[in-house]
Structure formats: structure tokens, C-alpha cells
PDB file of N, CA, C and O in Angstrom:
ATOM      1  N   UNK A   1      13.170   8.930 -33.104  1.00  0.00           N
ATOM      2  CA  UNK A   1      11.816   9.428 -32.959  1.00  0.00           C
ATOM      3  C   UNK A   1      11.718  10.202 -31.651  1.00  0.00           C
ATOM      4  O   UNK A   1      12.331   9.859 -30.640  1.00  0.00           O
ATOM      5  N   UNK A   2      11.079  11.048 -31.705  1.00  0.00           N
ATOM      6  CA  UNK A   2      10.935  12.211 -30.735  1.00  0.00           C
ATOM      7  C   UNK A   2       9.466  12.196 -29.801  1.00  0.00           C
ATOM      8  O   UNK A   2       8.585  11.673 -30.482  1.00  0.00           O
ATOM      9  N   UNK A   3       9.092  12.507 -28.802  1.00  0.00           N
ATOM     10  CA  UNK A   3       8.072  12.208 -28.016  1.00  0.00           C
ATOM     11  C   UNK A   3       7.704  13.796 -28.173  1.00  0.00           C
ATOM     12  O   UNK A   3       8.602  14.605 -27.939  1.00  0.00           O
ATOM     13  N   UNK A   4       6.514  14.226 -28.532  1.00  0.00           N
ATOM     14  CA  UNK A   4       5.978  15.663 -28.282  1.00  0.00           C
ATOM     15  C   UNK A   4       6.059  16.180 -27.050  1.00  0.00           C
ATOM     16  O   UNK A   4       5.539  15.516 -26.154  1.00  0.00           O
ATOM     17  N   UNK A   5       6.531  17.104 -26.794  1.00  0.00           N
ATOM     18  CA  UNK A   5       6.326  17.706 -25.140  1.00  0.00           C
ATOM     19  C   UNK A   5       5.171  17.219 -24.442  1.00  0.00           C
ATOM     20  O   UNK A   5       5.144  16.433 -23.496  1.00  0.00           O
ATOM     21  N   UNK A   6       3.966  17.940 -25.189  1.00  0.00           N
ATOM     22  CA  UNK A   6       2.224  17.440 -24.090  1.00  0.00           C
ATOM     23  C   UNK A   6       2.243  16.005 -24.157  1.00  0.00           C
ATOM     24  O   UNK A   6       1.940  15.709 -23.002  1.00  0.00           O
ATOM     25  N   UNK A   7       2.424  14.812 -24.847  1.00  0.00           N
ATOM     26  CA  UNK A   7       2.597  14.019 -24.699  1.00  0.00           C
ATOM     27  C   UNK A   7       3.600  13.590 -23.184  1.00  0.00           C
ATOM     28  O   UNK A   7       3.046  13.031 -22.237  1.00  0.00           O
ATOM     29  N   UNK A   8       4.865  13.888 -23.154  1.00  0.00           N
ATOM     30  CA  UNK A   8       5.406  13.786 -22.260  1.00  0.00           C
ATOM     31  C   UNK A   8       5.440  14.313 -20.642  1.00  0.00           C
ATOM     32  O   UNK A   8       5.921  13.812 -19.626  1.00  0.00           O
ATOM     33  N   UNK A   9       4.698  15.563 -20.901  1.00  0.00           N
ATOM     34  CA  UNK A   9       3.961  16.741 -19.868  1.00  0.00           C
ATOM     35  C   UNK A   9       3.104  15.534 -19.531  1.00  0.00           C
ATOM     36  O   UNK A   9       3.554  14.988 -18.523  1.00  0.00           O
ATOM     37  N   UNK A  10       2.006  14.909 -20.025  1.00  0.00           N
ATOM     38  CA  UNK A  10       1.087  14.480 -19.723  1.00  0.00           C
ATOM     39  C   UNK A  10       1.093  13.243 -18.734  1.00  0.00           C
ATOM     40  O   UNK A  10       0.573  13.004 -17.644  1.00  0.00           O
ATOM     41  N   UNK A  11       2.095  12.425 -19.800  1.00  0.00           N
ATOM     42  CA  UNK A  11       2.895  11.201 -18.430  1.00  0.00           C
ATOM     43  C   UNK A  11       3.359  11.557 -17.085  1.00  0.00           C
ATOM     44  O   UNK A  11       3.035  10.930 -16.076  1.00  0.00           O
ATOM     45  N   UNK A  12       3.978  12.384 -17.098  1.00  0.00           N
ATOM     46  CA  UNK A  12       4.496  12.942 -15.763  1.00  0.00           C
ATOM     47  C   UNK A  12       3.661  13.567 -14.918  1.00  0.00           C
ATOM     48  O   UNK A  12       3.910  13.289 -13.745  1.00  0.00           O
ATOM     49  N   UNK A  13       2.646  14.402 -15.093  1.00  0.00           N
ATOM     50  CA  UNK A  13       1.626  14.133 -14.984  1.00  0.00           C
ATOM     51  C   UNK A  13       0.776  12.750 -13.940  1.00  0.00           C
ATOM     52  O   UNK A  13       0.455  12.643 -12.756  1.00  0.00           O
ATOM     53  N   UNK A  14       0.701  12.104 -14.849  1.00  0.00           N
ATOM     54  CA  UNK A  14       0.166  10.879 -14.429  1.00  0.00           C
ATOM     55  C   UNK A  14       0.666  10.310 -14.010  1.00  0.00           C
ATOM     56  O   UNK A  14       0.011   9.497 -13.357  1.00  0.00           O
ATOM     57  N   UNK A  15       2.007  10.167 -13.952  1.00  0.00           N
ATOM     58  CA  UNK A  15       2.680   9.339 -12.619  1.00  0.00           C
ATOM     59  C   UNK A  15       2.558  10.111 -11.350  1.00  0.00           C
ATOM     60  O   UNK A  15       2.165   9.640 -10.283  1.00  0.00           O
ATOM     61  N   UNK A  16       2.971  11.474 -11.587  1.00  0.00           N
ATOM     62  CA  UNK A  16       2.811  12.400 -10.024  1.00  0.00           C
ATOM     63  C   UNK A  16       1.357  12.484  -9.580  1.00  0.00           C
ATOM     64  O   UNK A  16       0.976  13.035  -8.547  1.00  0.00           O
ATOM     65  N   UNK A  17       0.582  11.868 -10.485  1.00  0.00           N
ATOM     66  CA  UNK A  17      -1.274  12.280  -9.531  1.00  0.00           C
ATOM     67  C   UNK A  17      -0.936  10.625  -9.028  1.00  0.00           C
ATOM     68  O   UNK A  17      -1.017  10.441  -7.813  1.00  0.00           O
ATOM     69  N   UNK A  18      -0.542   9.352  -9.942  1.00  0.00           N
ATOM     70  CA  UNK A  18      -0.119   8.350  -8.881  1.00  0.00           C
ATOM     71  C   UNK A  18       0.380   8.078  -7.625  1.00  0.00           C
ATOM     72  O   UNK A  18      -0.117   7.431  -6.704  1.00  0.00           O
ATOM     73  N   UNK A  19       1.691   8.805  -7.734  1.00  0.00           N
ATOM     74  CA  UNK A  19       2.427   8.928  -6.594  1.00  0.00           C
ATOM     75  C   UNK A  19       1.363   9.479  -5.424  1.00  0.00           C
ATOM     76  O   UNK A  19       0.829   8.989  -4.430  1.00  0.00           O
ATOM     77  N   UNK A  20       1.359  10.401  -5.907  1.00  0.00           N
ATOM     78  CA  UNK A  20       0.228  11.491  -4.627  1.00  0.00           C
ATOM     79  C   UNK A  20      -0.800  10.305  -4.051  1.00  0.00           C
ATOM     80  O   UNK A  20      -0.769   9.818  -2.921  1.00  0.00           O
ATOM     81  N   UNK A  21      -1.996   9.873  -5.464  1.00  0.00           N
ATOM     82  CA  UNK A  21      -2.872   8.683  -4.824  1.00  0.00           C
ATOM     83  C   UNK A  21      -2.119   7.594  -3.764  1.00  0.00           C
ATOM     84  O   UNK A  21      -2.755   7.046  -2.862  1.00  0.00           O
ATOM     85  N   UNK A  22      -0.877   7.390  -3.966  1.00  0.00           N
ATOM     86  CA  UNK A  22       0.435   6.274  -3.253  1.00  0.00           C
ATOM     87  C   UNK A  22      -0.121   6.672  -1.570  1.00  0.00           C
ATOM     88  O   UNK A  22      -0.805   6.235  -0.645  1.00  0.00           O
ATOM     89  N   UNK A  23       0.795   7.902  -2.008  1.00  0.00           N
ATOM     90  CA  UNK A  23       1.391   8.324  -0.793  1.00  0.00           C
ATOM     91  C   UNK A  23       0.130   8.441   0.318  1.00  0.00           C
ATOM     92  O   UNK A  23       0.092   8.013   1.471  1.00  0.00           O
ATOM     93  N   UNK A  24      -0.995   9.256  -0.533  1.00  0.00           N
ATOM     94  CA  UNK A  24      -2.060   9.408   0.664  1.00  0.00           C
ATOM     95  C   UNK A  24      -2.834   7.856   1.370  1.00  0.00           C
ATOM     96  O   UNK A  24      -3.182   7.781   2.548  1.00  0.00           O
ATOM     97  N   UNK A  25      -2.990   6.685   0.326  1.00  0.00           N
ATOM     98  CA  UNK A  25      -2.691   5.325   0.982  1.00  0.00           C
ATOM     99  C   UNK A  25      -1.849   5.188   1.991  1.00  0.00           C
ATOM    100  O   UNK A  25      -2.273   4.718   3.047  1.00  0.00           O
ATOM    101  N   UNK A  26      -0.594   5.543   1.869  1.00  0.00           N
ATOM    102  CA  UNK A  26       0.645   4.786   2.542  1.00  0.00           C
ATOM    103  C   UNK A  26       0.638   5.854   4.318  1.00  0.00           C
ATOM    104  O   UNK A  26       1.138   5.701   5.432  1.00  0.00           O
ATOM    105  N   UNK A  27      -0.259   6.906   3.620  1.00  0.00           N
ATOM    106  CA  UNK A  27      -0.620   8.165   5.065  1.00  0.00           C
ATOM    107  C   UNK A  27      -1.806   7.412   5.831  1.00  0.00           C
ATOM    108  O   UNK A  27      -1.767   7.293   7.056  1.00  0.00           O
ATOM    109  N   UNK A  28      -2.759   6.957   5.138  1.00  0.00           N
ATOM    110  CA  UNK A  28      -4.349   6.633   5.467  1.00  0.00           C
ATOM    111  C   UNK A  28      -3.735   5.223   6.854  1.00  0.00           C
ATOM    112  O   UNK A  28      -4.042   4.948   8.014  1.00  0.00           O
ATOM    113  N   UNK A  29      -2.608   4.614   5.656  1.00  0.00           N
ATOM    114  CA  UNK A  29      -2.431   2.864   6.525  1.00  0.00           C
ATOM    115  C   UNK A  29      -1.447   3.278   7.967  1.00  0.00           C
ATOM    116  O   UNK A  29      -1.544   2.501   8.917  1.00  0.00           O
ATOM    117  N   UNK A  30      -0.803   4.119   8.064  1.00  0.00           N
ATOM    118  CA  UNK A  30       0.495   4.569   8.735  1.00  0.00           C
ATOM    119  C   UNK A  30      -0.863   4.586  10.101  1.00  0.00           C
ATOM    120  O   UNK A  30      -1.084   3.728  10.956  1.00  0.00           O
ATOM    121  N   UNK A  31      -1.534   5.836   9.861  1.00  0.00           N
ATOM    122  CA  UNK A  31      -2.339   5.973  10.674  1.00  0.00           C
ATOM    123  C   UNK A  31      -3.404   5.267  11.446  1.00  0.00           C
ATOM    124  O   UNK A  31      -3.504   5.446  12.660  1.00  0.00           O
ATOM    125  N   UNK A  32      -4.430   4.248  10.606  1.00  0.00           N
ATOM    126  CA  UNK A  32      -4.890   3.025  10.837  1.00  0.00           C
ATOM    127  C   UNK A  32      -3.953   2.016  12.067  1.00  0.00           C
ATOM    128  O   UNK A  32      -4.302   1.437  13.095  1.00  0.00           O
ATOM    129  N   UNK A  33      -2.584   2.171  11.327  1.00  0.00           N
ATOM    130  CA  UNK A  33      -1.218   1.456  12.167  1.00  0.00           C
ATOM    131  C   UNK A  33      -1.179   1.941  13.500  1.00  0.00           C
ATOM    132  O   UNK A  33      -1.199   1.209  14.489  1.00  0.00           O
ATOM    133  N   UNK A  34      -1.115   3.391  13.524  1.00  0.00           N
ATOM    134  CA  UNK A  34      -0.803   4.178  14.796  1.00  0.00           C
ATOM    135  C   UNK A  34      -1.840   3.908  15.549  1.00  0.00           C
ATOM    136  O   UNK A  34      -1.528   3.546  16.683  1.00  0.00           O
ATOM    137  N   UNK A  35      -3.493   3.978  15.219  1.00  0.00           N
ATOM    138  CA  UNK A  35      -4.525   3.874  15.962  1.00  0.00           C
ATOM    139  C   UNK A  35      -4.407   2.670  16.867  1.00  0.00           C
ATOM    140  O   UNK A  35      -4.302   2.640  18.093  1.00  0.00           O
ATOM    141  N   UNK A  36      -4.464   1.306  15.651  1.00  0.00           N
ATOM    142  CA  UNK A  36      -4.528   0.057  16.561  1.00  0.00           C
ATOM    143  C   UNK A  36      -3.231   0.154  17.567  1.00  0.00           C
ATOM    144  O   UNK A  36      -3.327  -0.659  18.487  1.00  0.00           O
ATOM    145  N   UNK A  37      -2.314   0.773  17.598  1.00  0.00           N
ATOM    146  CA  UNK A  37      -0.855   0.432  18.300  1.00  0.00           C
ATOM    147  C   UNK A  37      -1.549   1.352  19.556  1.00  0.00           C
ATOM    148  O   UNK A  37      -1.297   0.964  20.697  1.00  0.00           O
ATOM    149  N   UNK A  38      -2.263   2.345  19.420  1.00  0.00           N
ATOM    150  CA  UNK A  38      -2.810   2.729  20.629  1.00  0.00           C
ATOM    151  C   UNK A  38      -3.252   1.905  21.406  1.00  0.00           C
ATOM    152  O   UNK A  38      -2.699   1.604  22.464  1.00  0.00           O
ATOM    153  N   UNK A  39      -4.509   1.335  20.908  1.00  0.00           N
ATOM    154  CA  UNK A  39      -5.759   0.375  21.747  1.00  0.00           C
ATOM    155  C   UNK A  39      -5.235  -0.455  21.830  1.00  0.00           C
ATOM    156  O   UNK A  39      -5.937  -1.284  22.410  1.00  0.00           O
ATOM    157  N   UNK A  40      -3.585  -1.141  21.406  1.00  0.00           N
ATOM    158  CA  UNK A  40      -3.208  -2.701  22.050  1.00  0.00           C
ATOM    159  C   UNK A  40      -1.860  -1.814  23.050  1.00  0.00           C
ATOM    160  O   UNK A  40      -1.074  -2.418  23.780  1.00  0.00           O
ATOM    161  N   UNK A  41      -1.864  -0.857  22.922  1.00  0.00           N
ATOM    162  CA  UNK A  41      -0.961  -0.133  24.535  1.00  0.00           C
ATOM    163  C   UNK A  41      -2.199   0.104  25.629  1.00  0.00           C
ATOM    164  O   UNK A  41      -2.046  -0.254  26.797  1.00  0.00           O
ATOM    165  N   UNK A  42      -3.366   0.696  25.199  1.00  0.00           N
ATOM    166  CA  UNK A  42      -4.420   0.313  26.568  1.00  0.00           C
ATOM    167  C   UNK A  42      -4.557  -0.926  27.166  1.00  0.00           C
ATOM    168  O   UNK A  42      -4.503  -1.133  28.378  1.00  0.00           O
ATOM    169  N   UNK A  43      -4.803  -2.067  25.959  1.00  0.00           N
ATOM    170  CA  UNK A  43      -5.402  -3.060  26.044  1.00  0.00           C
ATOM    171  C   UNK A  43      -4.286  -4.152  27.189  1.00  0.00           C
ATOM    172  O   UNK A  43      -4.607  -4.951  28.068  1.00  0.00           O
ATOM    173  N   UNK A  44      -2.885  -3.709  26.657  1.00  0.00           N
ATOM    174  CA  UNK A  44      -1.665  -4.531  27.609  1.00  0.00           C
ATOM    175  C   UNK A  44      -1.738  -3.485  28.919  1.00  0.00           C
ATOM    176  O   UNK A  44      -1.451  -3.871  30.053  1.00  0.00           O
ATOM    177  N   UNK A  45      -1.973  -2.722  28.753  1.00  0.00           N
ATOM    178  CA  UNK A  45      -1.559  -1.942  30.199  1.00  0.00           C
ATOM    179  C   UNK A  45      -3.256  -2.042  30.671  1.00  0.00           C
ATOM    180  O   UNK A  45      -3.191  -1.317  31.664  1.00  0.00           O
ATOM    181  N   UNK A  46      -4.328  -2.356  30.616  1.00  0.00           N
ATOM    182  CA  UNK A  46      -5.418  -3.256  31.553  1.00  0.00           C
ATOM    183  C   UNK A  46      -4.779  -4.497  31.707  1.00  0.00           C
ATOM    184  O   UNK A  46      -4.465  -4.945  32.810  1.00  0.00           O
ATOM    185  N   UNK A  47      -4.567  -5.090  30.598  1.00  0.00           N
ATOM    186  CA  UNK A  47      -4.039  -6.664  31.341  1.00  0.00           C
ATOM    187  C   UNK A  47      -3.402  -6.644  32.571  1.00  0.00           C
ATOM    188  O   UNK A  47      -3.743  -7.106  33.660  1.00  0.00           O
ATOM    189  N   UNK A  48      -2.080  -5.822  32.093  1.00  0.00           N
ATOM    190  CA  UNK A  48      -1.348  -6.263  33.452  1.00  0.00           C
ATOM    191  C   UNK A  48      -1.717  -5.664  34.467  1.00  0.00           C
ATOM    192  O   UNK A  48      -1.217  -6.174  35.470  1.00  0.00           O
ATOM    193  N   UNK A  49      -2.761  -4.289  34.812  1.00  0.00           N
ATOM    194  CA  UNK A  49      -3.290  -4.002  36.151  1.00  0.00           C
ATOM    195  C   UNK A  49      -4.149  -4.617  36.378  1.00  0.00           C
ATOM    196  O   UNK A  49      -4.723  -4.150  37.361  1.00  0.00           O
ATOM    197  N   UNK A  50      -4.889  -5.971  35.793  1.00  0.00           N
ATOM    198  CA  UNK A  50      -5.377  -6.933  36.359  1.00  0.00           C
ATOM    199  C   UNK A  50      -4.991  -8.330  37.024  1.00  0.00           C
ATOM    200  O   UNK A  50      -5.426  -9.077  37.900  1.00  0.00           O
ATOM    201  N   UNK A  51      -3.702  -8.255  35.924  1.00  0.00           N
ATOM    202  CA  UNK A  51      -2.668  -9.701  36.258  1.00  0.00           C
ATOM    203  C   UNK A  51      -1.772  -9.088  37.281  1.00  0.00           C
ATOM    204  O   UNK A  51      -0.962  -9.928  37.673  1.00  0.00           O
ATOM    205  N   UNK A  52      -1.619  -7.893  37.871  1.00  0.00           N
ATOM    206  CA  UNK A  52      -1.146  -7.379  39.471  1.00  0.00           C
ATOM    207  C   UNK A  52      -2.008  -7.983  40.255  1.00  0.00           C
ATOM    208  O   UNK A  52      -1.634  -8.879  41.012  1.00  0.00           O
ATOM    209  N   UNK A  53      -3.621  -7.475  40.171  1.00  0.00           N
ATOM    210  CA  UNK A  53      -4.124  -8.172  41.577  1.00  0.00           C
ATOM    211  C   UNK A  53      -4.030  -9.306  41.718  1.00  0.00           C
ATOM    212  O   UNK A  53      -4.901  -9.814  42.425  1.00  0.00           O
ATOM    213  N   UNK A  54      -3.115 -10.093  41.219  1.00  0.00           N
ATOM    214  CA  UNK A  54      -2.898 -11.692  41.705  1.00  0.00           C
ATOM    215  C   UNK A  54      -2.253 -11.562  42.530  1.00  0.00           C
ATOM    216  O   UNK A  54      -1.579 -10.532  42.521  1.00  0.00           O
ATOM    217  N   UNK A  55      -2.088 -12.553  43.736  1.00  0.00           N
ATOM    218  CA  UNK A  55      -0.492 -13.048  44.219  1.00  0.00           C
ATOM    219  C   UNK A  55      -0.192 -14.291  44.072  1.00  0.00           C
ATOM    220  O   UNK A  55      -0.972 -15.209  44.327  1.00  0.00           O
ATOM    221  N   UNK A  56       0.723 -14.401  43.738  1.00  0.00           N
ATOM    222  CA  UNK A  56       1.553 -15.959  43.469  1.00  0.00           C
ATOM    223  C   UNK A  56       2.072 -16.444  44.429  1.00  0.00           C
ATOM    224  O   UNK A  56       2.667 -17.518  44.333  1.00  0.00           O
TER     225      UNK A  56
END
């Protein structure tokens, strides 16, 4: 049994508008990722120019 072309056009199709929906997730979270990795590199570099003005 044979699969019609548009039939098969159509799947492929629909996996590649998947993929795409994937990928722009996997772009959206990367970035979300990058943001917080910012504000906890501020957030450690205040700590420790506060945990300097100590002396031990």
C-alpha cells in the first residue's frame, strides 16, 4: 500500500511546524537560563563586596 504524496507532504509538514514550535521553546528557556545566570553573577559579586568589609 502506497501513501499519497499530499498525504505525506502534509506529515512532514507537521512535524517541521513541530520542530520549529520545539526549537523556539528550547530558544525562549536558553534565554530565561541566560537571564537568571546574570542576576545570580550580580547577586554573588554583591555578596562578596559585602563579605570583604569584614575582617576576620
Amino acid at each position: 500500500m502506497t501513501i499519497p504524496l499530499d498525504n505525506l507532504t502534509r506529515a512532514i509538514t507537521a512535524s517541521m511546524n513541530e520542530m520549529t514550535a520545539g526549537a523556539i521553546e528550547i530558544n525562549n528557556a536558553v534565554q530565561e537560563v541566560h537571564e537568571i545566570t546574570g542576576k545570580n553573577k550580580k547577586s554573588i559579586e554583591n555578596l562578596a563586596e559585602e563579605v570583604g568589609k569584614f575582617k576576620v
